[in-house]
VODOZA-731489 format. One record per residue (C-alpha): residue number from 1; x, y, z. Coordinates in pm, whole numbers, plus 32768, in hexadecimal, padded with zeros to 4 digits. Layout:
VODOZA-731489
(pt NUM,(X,Y,Z))
...
***
This chain:
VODOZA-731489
(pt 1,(8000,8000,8000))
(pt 2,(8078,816B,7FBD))
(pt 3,(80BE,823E,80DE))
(pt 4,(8073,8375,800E))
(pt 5,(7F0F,83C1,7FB7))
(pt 6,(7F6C,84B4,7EE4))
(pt 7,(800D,8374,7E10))
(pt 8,(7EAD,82E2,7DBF))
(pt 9,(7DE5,8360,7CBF))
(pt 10,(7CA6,83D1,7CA3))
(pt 11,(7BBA,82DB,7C84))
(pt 12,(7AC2,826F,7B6F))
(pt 13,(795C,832B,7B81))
(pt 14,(78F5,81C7,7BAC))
(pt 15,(79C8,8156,7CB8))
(pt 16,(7989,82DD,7D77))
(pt 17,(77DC,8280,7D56))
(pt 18,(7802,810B,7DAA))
(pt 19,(7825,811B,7F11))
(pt 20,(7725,8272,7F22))
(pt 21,(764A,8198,7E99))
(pt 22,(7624,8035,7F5C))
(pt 23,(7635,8144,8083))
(pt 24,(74E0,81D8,7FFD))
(pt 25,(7490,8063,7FAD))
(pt 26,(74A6,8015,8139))
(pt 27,(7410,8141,81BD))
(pt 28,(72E7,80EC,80C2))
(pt 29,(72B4,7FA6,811A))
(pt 30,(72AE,7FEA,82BA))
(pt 31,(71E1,8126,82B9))
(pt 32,(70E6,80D4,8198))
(pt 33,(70F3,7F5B,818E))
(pt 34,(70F9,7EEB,830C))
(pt 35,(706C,8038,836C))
(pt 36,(7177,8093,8468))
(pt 37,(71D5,81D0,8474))
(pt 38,(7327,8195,84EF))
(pt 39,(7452,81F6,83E8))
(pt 40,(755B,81CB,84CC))
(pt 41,(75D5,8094,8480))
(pt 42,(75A2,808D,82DE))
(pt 43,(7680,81A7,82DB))
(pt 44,(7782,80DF,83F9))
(pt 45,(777B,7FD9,82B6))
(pt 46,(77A1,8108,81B7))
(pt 47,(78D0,818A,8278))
(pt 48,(7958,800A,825E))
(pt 49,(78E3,7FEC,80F4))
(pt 50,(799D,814E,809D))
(pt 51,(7AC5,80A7,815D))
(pt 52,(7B0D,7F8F,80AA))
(pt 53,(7AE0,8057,7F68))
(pt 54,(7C04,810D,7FD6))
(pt 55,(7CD9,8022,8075))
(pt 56,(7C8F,7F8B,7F29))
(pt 57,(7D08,8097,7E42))
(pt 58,(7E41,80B4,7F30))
(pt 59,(7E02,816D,8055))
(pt 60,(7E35,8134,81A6))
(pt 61,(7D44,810F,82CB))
(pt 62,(7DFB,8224,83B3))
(pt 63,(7DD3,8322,8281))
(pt 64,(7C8D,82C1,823A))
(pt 65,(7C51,82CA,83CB))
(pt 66,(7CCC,8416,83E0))
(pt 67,(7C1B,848D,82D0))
(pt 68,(7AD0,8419,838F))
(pt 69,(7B4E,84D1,84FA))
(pt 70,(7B98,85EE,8438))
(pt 71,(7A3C,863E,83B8))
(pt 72,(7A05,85EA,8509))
(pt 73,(7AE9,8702,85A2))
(pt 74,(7A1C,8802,84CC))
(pt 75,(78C3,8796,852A))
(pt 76,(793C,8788,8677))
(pt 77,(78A2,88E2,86CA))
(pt 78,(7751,886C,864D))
(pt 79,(7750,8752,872F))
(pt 80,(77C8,8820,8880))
(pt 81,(76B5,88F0,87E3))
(pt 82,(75AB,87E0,87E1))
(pt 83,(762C,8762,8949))
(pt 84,(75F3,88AD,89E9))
(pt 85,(749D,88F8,892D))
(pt 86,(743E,87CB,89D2))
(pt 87,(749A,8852,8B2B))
(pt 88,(73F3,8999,8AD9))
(pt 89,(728A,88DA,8A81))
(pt 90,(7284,87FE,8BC4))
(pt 91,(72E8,8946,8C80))
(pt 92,(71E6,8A41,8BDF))
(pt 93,(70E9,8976,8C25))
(pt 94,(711F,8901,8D83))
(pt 95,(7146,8AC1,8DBB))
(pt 96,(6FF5,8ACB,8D09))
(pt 97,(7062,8BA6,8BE6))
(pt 98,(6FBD,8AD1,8B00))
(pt 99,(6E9A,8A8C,8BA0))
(pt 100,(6E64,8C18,8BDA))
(pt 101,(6EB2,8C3D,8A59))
(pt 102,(6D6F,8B08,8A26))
(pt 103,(6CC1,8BAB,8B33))
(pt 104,(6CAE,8D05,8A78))
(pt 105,(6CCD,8C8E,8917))
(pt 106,(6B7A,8BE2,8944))
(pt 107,(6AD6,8CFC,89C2))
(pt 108,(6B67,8E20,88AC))
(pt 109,(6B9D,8D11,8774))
(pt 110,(6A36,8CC1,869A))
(pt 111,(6A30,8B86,8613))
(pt 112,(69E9,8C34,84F1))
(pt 113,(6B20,8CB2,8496))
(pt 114,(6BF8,8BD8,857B))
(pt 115,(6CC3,8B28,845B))
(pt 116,(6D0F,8C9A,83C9))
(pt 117,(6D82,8D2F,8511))
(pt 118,(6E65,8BF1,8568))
(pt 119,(6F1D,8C2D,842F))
(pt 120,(6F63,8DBC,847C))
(pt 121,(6FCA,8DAA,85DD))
(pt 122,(70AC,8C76,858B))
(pt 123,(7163,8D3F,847D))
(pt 124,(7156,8E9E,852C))
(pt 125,(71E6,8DDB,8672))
(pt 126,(72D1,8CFE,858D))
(pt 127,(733E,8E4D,84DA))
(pt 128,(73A2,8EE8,8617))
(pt 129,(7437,8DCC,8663))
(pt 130,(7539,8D35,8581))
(pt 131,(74B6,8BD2,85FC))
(pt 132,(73A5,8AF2,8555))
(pt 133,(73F3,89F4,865C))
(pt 134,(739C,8ADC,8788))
(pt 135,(727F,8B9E,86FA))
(pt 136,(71FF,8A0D,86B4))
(pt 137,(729A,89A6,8812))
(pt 138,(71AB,8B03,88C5))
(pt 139,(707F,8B88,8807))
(pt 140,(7060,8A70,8720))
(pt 141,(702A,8989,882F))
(pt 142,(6F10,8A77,88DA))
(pt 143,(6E97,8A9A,8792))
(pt 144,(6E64,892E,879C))
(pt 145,(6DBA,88F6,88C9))
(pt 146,(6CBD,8A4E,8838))
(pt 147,(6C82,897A,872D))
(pt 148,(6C1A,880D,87DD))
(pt 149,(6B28,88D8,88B0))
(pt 150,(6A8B,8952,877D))
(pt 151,(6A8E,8815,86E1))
(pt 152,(6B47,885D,85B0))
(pt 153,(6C11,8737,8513))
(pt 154,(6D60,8725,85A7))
(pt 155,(6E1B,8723,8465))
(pt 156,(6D3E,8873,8402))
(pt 157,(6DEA,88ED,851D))
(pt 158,(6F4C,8894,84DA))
(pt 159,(6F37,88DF,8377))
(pt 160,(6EFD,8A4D,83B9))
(pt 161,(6FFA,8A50,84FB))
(pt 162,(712B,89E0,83DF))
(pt 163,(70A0,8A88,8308))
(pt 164,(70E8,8BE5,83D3))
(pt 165,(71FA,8B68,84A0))
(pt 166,(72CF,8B1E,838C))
(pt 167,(727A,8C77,82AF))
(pt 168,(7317,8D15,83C7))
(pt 169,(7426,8C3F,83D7))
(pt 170,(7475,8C74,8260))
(pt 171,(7439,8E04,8256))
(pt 172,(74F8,8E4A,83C8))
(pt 173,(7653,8EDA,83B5))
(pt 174,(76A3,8E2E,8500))
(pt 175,(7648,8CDC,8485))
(pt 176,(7762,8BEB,842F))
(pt 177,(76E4,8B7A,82FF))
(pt 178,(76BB,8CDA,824F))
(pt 179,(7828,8D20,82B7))
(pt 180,(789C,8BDF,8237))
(pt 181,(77D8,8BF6,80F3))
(pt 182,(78AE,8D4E,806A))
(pt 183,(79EE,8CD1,8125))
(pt 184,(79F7,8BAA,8032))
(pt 185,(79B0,8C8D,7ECB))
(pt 186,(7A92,8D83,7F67))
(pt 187,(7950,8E6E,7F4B))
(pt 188,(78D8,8F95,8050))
(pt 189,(77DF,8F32,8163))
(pt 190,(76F8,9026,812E))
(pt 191,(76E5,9038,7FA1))
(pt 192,(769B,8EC1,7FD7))
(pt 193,(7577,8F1D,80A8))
(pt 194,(74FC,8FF7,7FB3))
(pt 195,(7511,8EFF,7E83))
(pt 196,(7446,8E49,7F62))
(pt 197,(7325,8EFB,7F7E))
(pt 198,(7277,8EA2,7DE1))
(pt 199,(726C,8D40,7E7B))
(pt 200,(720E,8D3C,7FF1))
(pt 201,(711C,8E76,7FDE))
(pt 202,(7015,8DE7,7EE4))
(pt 203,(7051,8C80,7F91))
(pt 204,(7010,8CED,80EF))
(pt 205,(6EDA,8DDF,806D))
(pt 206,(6E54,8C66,7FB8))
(pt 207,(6E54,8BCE,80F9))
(pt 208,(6DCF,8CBD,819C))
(pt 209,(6CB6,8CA8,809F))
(pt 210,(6C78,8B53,80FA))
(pt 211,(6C99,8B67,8258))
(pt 212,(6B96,8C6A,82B5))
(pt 213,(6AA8,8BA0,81A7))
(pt 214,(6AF2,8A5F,8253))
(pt 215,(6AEE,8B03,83A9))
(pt 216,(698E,8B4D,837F))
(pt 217,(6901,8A3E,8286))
(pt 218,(686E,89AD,83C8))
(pt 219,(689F,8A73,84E7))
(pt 220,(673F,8A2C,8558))
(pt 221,(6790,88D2,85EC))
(pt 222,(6930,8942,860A))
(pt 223,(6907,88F6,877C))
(pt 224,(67D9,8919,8866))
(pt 225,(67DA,89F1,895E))
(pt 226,(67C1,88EB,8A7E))
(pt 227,(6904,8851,8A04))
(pt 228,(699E,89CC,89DA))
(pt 229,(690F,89FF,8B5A))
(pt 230,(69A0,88A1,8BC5))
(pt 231,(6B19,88F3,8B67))
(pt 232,(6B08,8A46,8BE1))
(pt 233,(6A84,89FD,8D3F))
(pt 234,(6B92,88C2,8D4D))
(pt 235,(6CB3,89C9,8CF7))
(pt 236,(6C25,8AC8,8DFC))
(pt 237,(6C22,89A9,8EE2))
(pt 238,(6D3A,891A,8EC8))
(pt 239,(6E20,8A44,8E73))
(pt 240,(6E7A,8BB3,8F00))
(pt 241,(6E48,8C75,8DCA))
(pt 242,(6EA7,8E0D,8D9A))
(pt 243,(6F9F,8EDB,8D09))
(pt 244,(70F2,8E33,8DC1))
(pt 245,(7095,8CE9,8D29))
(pt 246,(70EC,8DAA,8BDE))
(pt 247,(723E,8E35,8C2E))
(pt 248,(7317,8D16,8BD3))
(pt 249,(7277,8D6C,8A7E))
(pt 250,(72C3,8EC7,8A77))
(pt 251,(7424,8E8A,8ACF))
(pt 252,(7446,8D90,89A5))
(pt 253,(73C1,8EBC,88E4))
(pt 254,(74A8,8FA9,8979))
(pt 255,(75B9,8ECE,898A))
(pt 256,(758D,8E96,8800))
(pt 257,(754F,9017,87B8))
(pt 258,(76C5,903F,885F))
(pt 259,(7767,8F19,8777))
(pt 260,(77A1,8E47,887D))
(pt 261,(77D6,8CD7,87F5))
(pt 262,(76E2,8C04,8818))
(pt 263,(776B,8AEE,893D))
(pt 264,(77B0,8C00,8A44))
(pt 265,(7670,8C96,89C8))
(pt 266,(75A5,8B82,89EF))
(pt 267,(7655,8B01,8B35))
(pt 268,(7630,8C29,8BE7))
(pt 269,(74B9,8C13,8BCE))
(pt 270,(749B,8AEF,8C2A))
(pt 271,(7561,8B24,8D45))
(pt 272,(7487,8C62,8D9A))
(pt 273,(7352,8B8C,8D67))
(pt 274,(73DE,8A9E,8E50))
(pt 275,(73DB,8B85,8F37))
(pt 276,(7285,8C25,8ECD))
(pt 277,(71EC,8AB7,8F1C))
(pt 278,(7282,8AAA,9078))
(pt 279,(7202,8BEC,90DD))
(pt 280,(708B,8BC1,9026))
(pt 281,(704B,8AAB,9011))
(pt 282,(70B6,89EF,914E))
(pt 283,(71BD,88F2,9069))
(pt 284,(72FD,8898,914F))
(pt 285,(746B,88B1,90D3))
(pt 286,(744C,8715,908D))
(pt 287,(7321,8760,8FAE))
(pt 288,(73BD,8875,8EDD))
(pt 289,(74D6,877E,8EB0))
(pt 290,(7414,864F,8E50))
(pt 291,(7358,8715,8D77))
(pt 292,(743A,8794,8CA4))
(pt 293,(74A8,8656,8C78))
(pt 294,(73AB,8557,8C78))
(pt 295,(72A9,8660,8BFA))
(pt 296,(7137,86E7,8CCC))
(pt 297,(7043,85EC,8D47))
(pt 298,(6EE2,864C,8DA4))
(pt 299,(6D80,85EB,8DD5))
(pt 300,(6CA1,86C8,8DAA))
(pt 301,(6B7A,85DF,8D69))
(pt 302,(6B43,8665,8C05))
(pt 303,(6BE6,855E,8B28))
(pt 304,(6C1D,8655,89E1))
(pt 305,(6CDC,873E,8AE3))
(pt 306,(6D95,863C,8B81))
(pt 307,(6E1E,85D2,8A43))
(pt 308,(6EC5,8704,89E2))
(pt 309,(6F36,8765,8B59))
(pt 310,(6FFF,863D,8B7A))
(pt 311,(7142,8658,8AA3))
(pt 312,(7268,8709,8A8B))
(pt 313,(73B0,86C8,8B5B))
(pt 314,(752D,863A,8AB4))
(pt 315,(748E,84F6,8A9B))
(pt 316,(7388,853B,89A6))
(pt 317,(7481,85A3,889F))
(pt 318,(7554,8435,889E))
(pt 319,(746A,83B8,8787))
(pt 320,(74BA,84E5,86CC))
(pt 321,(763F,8528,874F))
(pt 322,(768B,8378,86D1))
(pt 323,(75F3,83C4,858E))
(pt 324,(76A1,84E9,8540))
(pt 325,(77E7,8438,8599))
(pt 326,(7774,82F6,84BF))
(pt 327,(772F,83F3,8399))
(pt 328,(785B,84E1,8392))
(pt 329,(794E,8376,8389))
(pt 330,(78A5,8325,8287))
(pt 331,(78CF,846A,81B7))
(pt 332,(7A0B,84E4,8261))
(pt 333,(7A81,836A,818D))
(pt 334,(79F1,83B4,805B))
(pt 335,(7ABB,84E0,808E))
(pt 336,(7BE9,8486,80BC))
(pt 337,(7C00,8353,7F94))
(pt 338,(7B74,84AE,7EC2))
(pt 339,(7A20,83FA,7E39))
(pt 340,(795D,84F7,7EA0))
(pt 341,(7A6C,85FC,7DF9))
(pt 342,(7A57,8512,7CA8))
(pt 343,(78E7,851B,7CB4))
(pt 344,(78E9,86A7,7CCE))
(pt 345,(79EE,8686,7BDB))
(pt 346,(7915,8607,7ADB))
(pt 347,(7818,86BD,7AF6))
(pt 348,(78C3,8805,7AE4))
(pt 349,(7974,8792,7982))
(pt 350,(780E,8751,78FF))
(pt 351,(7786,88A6,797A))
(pt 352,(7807,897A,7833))
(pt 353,(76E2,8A91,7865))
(pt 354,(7667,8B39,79A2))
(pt 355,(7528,8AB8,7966))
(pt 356,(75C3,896C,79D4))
(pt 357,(76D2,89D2,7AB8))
(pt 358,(75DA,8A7F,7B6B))
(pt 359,(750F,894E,7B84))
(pt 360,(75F2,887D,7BD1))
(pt 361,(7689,8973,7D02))
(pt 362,(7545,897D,7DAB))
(pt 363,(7505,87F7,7D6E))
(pt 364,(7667,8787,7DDA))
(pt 365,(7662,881C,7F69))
(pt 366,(74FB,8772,7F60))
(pt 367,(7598,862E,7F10))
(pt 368,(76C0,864C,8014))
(pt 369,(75CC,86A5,810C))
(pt 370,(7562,851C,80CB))
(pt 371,(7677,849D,808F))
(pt 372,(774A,8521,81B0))
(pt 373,(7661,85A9,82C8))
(pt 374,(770A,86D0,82E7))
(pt 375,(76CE,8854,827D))
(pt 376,(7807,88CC,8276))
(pt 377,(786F,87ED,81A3))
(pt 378,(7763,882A,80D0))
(pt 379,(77F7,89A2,8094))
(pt 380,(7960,899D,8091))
(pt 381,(7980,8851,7FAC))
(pt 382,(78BA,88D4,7E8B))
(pt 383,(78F2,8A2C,7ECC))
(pt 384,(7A95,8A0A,7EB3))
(pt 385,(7A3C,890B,7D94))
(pt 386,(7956,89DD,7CB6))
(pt 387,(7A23,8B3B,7CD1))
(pt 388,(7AFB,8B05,7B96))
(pt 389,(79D3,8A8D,7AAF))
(pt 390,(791F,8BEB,7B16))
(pt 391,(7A80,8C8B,7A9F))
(pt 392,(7A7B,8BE5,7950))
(pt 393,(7936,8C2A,7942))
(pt 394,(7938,8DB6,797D))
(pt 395,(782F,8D95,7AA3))
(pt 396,(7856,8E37,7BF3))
(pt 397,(788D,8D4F,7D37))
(pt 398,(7749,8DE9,7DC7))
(pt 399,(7692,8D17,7D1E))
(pt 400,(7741,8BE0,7D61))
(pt 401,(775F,8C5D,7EF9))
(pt 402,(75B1,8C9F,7EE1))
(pt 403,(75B9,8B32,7E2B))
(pt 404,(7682,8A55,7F42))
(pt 405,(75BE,8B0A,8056))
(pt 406,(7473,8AB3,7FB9))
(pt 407,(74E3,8944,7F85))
(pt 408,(75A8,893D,80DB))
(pt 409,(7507,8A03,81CF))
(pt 410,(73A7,89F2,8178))
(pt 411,(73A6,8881,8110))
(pt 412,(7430,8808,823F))
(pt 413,(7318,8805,833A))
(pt 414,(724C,8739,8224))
(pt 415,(735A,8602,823B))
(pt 416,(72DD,8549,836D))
(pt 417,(7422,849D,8388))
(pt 418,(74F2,85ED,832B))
(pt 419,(7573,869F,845E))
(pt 420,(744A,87AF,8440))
(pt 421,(7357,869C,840A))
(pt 422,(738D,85D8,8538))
(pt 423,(738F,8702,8624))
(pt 424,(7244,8758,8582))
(pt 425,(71C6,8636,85AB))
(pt 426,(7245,85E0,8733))
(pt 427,(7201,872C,8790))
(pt 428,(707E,8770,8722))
(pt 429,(701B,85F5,8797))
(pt 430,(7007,85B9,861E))
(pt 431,(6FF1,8410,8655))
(pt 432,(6FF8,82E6,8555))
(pt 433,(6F9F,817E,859C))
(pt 434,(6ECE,8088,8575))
(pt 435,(6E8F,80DD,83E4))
(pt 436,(6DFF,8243,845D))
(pt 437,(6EEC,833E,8373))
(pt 438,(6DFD,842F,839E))
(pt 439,(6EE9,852A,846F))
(pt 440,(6FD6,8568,832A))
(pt 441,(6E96,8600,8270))
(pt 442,(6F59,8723,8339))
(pt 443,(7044,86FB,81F6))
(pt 444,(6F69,8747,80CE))
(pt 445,(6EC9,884D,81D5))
(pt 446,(6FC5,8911,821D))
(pt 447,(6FAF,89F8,80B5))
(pt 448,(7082,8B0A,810C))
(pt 449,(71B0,8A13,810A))
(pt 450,(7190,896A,7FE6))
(pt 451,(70CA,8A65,7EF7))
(pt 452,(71F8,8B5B,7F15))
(pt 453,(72F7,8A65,7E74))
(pt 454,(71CB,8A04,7D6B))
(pt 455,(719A,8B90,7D1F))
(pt 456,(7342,8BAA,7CE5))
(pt 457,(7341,8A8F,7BF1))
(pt 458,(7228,8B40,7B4D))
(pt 459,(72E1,8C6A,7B2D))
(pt 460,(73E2,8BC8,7A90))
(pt 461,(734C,8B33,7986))
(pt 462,(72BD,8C99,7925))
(pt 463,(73EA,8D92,797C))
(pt 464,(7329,8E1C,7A73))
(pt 465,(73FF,8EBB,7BA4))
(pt 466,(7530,8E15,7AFF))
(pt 467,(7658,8F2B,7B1B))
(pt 468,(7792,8F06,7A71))
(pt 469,(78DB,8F52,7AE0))
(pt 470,(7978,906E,7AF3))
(pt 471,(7A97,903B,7A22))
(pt 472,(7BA4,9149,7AF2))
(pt 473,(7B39,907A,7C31))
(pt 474,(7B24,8F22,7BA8))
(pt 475,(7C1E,8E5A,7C7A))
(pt 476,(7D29,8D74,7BDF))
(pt 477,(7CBA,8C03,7BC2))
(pt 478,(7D44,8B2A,7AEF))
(pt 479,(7D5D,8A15,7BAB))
(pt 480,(7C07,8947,7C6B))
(pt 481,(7C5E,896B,7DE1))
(pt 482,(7CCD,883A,7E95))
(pt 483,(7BEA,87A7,7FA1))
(pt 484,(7C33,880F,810F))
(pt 485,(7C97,86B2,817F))
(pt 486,(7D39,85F3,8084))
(pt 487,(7E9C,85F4,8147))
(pt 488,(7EDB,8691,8297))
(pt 489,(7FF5,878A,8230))
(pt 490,(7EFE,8818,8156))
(pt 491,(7E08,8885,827B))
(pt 492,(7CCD,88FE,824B))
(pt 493,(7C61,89D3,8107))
(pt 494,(7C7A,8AC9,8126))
(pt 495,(7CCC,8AD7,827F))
(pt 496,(7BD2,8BF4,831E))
(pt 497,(7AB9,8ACD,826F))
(pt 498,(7AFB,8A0D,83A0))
(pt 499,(7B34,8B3E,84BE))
(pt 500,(7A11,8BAA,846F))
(pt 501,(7937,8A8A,8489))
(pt 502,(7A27,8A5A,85D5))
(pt 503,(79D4,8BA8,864D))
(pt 504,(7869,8BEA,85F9))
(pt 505,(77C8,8A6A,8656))
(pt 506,(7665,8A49,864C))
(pt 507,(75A3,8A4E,84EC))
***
């Protein structure tokens, strides 16, 4: 075997699908054909099938393994992320800052136009923000508990929570994502925000649409008001509920407003609604603790409420935490033995037009986002990959930046088993078992995320909002940019990709 992977060549387009696809083969055949909604272990096998593909083609397992730990290392942030958000939930709603925001919600929301307002105060909050994950982690859970007591369908619910959370996420100069998006293209932050706007304004205003109609298609028989009366009455009774039950949110507001990043952000209010729940609501130091990690228990005789109460804490995000590591092996390997650079590869020598570069940039972060599990990944692989093609072709970056973060950032919650999915998922009690898959109807109900990729591929096939370059600015690019872990003296690429995904965790 060759020490060097730099020695072995890239492999055929053949070879680079063959393992993606008995992977896809595996997850198909537990989640649709057994009905088990478990993809950890098909993608354990994938990362063994990818493996032996290598070891085949002459690599060894320690570069292959560190190609795996690597992708690791960068997603690492997302997963202290995920461990704290966890902590946060089982501490917000032993404090009662949940339950206040229920409490209220039911009172000031209509049924009516429930489905509308979710979407706006998840994407003003997310916005604000920088964080899909927390505004999901915060409001989007209240939001969910609004919506049981009024009886709207679950996946309703979530559909317009991602669908908000994640606009914010994708517009918000403090998010990670938007940074990372004009790092890679080597493109400013905020005229990437701008070439934004033709896609995610007239997608968020659809959904919108659709929301308020759907909100009040039957808002008659949305939720009676003996059920409404029920939860309300259970909170009251089983909570302290005022304005200090909402601090820890204002300080994640304030916190966020002042660019702090989002771990000490997030930890400090949990640790200040540790303390609120001591002082209000008669929870000892032991509880705090055990909440946080083992998550809130109740019972509050309504079954509906109990449901959503109970959750949170570190150990509720261990489903999500092993599949993220299961996933990232798996793509951090295809990596590393460069199939998922040949496969990019390809399709970038067939794009010859923008109409089909374009395409293909917004199509190729949705299919690392399956492949891989990750987001950042997502960005910087086609993103360094695709720069030179926009070169030859006289086209500015800013579209290929708006492209990756429409395929990347948006796409990502919509992937149960991507990183985004899974949090989704574990965080909004989104379950699947026993052949019920109705909780990913979330997927094809969550518009805002996927219509704004649809509307850029549009575009492109008409020249619509399609700039070219400017040819004084146009960078030098000869070359396609190498992927950020092929070898380890190469580092990341380029290297801020990876600080900031390191410094700005949390999608």
């Amino acid at each position: 075997m060759k020490n060097d992977s730099e020695a072995v060549a890239l492999p055929s387009l053949g070879m680079a699908l063959l393992p993606i696809v008995l992977t896809i083969g595996l997850l198909a055949i537990q989640l649709f054909y057994y009905d088990d909604f478990t993809p950890h272990i098909p993608l354990a096998l994938g990362a063994a099938i990818a493996a032996i593909f290598g070891w085949s083609r002459g690599y060894r397992w320690k570069e292959m393994e560190a190609g795996g730990f690597k992708l690791l290392h960068v997603a690492m942030p997302a997963v202290a992320t995920l461990v704290v958000v966890g902590m946060l939930i089982g501490v917000l709603i032993a404090s009662g800052t949940v339950p206040t925001l229920i409490y209220f919600g039911l009172e000031l929301l209509s049924p009516q136009w429930f489905l509308a307002a979710t979407m706006l105060m998840c994407a003003v909050v997310s916005l604000v923000v920088g964080s899909s994950w927390t505004t999901v982690g915060t409001v989007g859970l209240a939001l969910m508990g609004i919506g049981v007591a009024l009886e709207i369908p679950v996946y309703w619910t979530a559909g317009a929570i991602v669908s908000g959370a994640f606009f914010g996420d994708k517009m918000s100069p403090l998010s990670d994502t938007t940074n990372l998006s004009p790092a890679v293209t080597e493109t400013n932050i905020f005229d990437h925000i701008r070439n934004m706007l033709p896609t995610t304004v007239p997608a968020m205003l659809i959904a919108l649409v659709i929301y308020a109609w759907a909100g009040g298609a039957d808002h008659a028989g949305a939720g009676s008001l003996e059920r409404i009366v029920n939860i309300r009455e259970g909170l009251g009774a089983t909570f302290h509920l005022g304005f200090w039950q909402l601090i820890p949110l204002l300080i994640i507001l304030t916190l966020a407003f002042l660019k702090v990043a989002p771990i000490p952000a997030l930890f400090t209010a949990t640790c200040l609604g540790g303390v609120i729940a001591i002082l209000t609501q008669n929870a000892s130091f032991h509880d705090v603790l055990t909440y946080a990690h083992s998550g809130y228990t109740v019972e509050t005789g309504v079954g509906p409420l109990d449901s959503l109460l109970n959750r949170g804490g570190v150990t509720s995000m261990t489903w999500v935490v092993t599949l993220i590591i299961f996933a990232l092996v798996f793509g951090g390997i295809l990596e590393r033995t460069r199939c998922l650079e040949k496969v990019v590869t390809a399709i970038t020598e067939k794009a010859r037009s923008f109409r089909a570069l374009q395409t293909s940039a917004v199509l190729t972060p949705i299919f690392v986002n399956a492949i891989a599990g990750d987001v950042y990944l997502s960005i910087a692989l086609p993103g360094r990959m695709y720069v030179s093609a926009y070169d030859r072709l006289g086209y500015s970056r800013l579209n290929l930046s708006r492209a990756i973060e429409e395929g990347g950032t948006l796409v990502s919650p919509l992937i149960p088993w991507n990183v985004g999915g899974a949090f989704v998922m574990t965080t909004l009690g989104l379950t699947v078992g026993d052949g019920d898959l109705s909780a990913l109807l979330y997927i094809p109900l969550a518009f805002a995320c996927w219509l704004s990729p649809l509307l850029s591929i549009i575009y492109a096939q008409f020249g619509l909002f399609s700039y070219k370059a400017d040819p004084q600015k146009r960078p030098n690019s000869d070359q396609p940019a190498r992927l950020s872990s092929q070898v380890d003296a190469e580092g990341p690429i380029p290297s801020r990709d990876e600080n900031i995904a390191l410094e700005n965790s949390g999608i």
